[in-house]
N, C-alpha and C positions, 0 to 999 in steps of 0.2 A: 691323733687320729691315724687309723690307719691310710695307706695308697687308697684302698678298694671303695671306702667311704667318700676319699676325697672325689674321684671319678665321676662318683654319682652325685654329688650335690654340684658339683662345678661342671656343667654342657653349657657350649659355647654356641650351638647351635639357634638357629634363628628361630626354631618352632618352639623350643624350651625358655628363651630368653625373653621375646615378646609374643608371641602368639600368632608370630605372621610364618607363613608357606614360607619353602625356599626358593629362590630364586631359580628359573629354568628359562631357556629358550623354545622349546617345545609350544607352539602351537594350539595346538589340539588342549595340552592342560592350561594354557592361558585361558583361551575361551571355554572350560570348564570350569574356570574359577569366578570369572568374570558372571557366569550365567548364574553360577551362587551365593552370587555379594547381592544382597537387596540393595544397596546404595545405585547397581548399575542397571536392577530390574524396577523399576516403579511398578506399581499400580497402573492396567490400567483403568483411564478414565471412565467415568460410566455413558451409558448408552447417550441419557436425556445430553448430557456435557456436549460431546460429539454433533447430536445432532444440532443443537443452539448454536455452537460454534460455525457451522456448516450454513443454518439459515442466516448469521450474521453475515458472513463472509457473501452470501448469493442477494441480501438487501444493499449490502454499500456495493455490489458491482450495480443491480439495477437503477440506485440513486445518482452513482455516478455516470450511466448513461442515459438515465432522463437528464440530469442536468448539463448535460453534452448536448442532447437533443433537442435544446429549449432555444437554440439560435433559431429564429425563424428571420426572413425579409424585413425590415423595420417598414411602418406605416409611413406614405408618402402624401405630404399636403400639397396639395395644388395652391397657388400663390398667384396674383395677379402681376405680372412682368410690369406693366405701368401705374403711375397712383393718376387720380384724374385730374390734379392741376397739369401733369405732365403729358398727358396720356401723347401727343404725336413728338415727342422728343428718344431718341432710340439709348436704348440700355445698354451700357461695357461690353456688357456679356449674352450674348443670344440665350441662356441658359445657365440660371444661377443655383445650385441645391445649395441649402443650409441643413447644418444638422441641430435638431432641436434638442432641450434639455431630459426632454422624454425619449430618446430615441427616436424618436421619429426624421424624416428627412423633409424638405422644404424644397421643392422645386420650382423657380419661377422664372419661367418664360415658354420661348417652344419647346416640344418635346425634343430631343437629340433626335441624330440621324442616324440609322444603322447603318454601318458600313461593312 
């Protein structure tokens, strides 16, 4: 074979050898290339996608502020401080709340005093 044939079948060059650009620092042609490779451009998504995504995201914020907002004051029973075999014998505690297995609260005796 001659030199001149060999030249041409033998390039060492990265565009000839695999198919890929050559390497540069340049800027401006990275994100030229970047904007041409579909792997780094998707699709995008379509309208309905977007919007279901958007109504999901605005249903779990108002779920999780109704279920934030669902503390309310628990319901308070009134209890009798005495039973009647005892009724003039005086209680521990001038004022005893229990908490019941419903949430609710159990108050028995006088009411507190504000101070």
């Amino acid at each position: 074979m001659s030199p001149t044939t060999e030249k041409k079948v033998r390039r060492d060059t990265p565009d000839d050898v695999k198919g890929r650009p050559e390497p540069t620092n340049d800027v401006h042609v990275l994100s030229e290339r970047l904007s041409r490779d579909p792997r780094f451009n998707p699709p995008t998504p379509s309208v309905w996608k977007r919007v279901a995504l958007l109504i999901f995201v605005v249903v779990l914020f108002w779920l999780a502020f109704s279920m934030r907002a669902q503390h309310h004051k628990p319901a308070v029973v009134h209890a009798q401080r005495y039973s009647k075999e005892f009724k003039y014998r005086p209680a521990a505690s001038p004022v005893i709340t229990e908490r019941l297995k419903d949430g609710r609260t159990r108050i028995r005796g006088a009411m507190p005093s504000v101070r």
